[in-house]
C-alpha positions as CSV (number, residue, x, y, z in Angstrom):
1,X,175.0,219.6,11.3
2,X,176.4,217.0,8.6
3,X,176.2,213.5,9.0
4,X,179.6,212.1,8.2
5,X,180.8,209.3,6.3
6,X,183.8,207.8,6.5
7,X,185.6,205.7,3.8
8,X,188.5,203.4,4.1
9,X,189.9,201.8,1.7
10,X,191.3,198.4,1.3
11,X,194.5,196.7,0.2
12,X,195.8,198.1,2.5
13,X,198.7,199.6,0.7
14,X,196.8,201.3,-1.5
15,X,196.6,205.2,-1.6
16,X,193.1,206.8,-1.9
17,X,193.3,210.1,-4.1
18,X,191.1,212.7,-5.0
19,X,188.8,211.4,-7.7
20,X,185.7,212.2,-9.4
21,X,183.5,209.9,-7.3
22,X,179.6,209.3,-8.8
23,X,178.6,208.0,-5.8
24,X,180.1,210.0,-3.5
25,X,178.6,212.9,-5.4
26,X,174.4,211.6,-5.1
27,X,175.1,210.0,-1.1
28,X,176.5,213.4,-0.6
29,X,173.8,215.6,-2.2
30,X,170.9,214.0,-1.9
31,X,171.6,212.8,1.8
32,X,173.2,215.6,3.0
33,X,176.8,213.4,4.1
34,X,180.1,215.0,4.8
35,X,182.3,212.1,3.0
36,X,185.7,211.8,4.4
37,X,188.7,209.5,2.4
38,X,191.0,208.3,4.5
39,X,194.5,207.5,3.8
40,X,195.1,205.7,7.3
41,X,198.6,203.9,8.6
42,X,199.3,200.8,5.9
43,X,198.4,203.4,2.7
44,X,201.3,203.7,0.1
45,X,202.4,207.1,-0.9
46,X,203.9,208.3,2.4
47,X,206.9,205.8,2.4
48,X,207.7,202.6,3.5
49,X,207.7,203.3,7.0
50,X,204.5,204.2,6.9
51,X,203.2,201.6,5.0
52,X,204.8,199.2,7.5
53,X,203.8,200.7,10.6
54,X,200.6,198.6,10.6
55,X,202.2,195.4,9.9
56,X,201.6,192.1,12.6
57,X,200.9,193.2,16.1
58,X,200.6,196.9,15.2
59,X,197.8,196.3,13.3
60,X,195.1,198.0,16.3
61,X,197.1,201.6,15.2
62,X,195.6,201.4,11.9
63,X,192.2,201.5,13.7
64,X,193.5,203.9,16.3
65,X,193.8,206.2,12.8
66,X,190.0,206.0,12.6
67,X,189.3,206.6,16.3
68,X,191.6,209.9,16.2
69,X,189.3,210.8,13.1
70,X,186.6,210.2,15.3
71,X,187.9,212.5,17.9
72,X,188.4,215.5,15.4
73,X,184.8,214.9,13.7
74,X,183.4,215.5,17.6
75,X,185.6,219.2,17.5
76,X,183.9,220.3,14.0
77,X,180.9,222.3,14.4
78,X,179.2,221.8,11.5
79,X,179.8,218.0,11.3
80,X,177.5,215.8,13.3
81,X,179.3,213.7,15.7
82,X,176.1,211.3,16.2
83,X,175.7,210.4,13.2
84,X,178.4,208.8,11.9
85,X,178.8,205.9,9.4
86,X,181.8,203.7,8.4
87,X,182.4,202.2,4.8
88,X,184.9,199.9,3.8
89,X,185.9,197.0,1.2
90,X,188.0,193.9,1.5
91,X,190.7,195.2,4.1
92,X,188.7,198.4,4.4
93,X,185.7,196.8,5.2
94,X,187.8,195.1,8.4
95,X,189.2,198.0,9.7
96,X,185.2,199.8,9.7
97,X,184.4,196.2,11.7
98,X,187.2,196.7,14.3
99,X,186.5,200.6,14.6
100,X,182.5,200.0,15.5
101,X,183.9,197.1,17.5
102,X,186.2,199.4,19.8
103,X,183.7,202.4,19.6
104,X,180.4,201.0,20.1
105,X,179.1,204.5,21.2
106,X,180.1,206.4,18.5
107,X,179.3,204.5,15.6
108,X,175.8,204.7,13.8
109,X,176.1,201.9,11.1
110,X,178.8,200.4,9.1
111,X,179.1,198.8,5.5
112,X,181.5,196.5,4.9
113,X,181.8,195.5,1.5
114,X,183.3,192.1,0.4
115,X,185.0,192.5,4.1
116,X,188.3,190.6,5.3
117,X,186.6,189.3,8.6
118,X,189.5,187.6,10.4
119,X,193.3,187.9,10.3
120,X,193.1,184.3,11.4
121,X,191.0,183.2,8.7
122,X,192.5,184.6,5.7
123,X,196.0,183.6,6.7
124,X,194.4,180.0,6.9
125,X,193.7,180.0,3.1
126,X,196.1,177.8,0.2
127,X,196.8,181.0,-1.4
128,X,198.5,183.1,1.8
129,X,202.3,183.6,0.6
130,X,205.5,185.5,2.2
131,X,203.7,188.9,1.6
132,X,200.5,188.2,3.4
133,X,202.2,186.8,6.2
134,X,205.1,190.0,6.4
135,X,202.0,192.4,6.3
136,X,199.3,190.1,8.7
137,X,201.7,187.6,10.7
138,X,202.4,184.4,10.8
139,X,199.2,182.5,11.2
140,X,201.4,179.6,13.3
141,X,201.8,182.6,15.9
142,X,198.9,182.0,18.3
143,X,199.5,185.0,20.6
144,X,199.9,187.1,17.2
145,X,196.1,185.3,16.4
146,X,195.0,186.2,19.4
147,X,195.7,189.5,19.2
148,X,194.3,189.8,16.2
149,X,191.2,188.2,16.7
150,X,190.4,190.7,19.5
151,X,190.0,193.4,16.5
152,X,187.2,191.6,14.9
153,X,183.7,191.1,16.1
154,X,183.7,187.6,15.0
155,X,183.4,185.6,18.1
156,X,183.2,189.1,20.1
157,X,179.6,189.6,19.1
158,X,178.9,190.4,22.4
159,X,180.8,193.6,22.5
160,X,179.5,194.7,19.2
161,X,176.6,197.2,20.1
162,X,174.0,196.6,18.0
163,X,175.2,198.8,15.2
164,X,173.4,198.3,12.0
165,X,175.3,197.0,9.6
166,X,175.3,196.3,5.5
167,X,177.4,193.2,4.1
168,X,178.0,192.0,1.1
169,X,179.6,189.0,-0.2
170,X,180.7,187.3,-3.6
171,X,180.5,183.5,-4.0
172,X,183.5,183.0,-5.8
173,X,185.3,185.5,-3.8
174,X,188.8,183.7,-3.6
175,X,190.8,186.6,-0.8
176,X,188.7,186.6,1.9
177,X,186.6,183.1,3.7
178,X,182.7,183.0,3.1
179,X,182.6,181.1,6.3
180,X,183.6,184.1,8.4
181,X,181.5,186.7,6.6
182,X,178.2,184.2,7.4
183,X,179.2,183.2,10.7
184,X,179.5,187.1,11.3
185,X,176.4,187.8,9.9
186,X,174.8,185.0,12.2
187,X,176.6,185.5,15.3
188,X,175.1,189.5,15.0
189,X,171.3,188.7,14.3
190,X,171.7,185.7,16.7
191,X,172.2,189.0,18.9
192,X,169.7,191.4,17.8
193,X,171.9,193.2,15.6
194,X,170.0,194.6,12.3
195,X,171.9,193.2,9.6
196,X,171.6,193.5,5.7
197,X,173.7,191.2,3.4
198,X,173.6,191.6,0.0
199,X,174.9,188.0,-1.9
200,X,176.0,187.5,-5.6
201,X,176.3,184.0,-7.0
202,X,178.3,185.8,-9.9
203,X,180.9,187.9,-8.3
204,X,184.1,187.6,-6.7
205,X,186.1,190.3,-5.1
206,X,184.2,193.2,-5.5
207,X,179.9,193.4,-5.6
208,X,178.7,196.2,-7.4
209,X,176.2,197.7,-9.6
210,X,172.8,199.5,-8.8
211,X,171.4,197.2,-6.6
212,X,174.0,197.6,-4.2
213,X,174.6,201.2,-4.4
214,X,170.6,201.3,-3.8
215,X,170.9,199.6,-1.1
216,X,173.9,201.7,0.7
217,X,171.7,204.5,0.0
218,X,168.8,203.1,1.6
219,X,170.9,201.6,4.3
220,X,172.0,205.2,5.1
221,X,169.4,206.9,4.8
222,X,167.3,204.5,7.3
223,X,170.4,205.4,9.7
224,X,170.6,209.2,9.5
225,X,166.7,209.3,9.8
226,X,167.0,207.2,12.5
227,X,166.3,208.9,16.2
228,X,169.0,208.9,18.7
């Protein structure tokens, strides 16, 4: 059976198409991976009601998306339902926290790339305007923040199951709060937790190059290698 990875993209109204994907193309050859793009509740391209319908408090049903994936992987006999691995940026790389967060069990190791961390945290930034805070909430609304915070294993560390996990993080990354992404980091080694963070002093939003996709291929490959 396939290991499976699963890819969700940030924004989050963006909408993932079909593309000629180089790396998609070696993890998928050379590791074996079934690579599933997702285009989960938030995307654009299926309307503005669903592009809304994970705005505020309904934000859990865009990682209820990934947990119904999770369920249909477990049906499919020729995809591996113990090996599975999440990968996200920015937004993305959130909603692959909060899934291995709320399915410690079924998660094998997640990479979050240049992750959003906290709902709280980013709304707490100088540059948050009326469309951040119509798409995350109002970060005045503490039961809104509370909710919220309940998706993210910062400051939940203890309900994250030691799933491996890959970071990476740009210093002059302006979007999302270095803070949250080191406390993070910290909080899950402080725990046991096997964590890999890849820094740039150079980049912002977005880490790339060779290095990094070395690294997710190593990072993956240690996982699906990896006895259950």
């Amino acid at each position: 059976d396939l290991p499976v990875l699963i890819d969700v993209h940030g924004g989050p109204q963006i909408l993932d198409r079909p593309l000629f994907n180089s790396q998609d193309i070696r993890l998928a050859s050379n590791l074996g991976l079934a690579i599933i793009h997702t285009n989960i509740r938030g995307s654009s391209g299926f309307g503005k009601e669903y592009m809304d319908a994970d705005n505020k408090e309904k934000r859990s049903d865009a990682v209820k998306d990934i947990r119904a994936l999770l369920d249909w992987i477990g049906k499919q006999p020729q995809l591996d339902a113990d090996r599975i691995f999440l990968r996200g940026g920015s937004y993305g790389g959130f909603v692959a926290l909060s899934t291995a967060l709320n399915e410690p069990k079924r998660i094998r190791g997640v990479i979050a790339e240049y992750p959003l961390v906290s709902i709280r945290g980013m709304l707490g930034q100088s540059w948050v305007d009326e469309f951040a805070k119509n798409e995350y909430g109002d970060p005045t609304d503490e039961k809104l923040m509370a909710s919220l915070d309940s998706l993210s294993p910062l400051n939940n560390a203890e309900r994250w199951n030691n799933i491996p996990l890959l970071l990476t993080r740009g210093k002059n990354d302006s979007r999302n709060p270095e803070k949250d992404v080191m406390d993070l980091k910290n909080q899950l080694k402080g725990r046991g937790t096997n964590v890999w963070l890849i820094y740039s002093t150079t980049a912002g939003q977005g880490v790339s190059g060779r290095s990094v996709f070395a690294a997710i291929y190593k990072f993956l490959k240690t996982g699906i290698n990896k006895e259950n």
